[in-house]
C-alpha positions in Angstrom: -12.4 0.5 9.8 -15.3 1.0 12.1 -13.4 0.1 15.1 -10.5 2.8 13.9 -13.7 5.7 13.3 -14.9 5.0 17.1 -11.4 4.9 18.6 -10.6 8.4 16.9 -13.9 9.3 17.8 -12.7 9.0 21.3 -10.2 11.5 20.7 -7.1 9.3 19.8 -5.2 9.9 16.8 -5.3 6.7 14.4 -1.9 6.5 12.2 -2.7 4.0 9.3 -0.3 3.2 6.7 -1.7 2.0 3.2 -1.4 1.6 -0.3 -5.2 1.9 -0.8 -5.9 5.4 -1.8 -9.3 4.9 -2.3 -9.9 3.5 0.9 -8.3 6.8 2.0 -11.3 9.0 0.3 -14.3 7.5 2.3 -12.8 8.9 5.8 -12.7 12.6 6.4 -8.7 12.6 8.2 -5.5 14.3 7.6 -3.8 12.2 5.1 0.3 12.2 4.5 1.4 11.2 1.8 5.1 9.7 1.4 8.0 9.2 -0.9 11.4 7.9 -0.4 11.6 8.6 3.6 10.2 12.0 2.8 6.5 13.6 2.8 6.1 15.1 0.1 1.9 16.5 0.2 -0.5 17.2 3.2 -4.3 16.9 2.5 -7.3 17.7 5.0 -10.0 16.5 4.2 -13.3 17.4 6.3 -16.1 15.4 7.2 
C-alpha cells in the first residue's frame, strides 16, 4: 500500500478493487462501492 499512497501522492489516481473493507478505512480516498454492475454509495473520506 505504501507504493499505491506515493504514486497518488504524485498526483495519479489509484483504482483498487477489494473485498477488504477494513483495509479501505486506514486510507483517506474516495471509495465506490458496488453491486450487481451498479454503484450503489459514494464515500469521501478525508485525510
Amino acid at each position: 500500500m505504501e507504493v499505491l499512497q506515493d504514486i497518488n501522492k504524485n498526483g495519479n489516481t489509484i483504482l483498487m478493487a477489494t473485498h477488504d473493507y477494513a483495509l479501505l478505512l486506514k486510507y483517506p480516498s474516495k471509495t465506490l462501492k458496488c453491486d450487481e454492475n451498479a454503484v450503489y454509495e459514494v464515500v469521501q473520506r478525508k485525510g
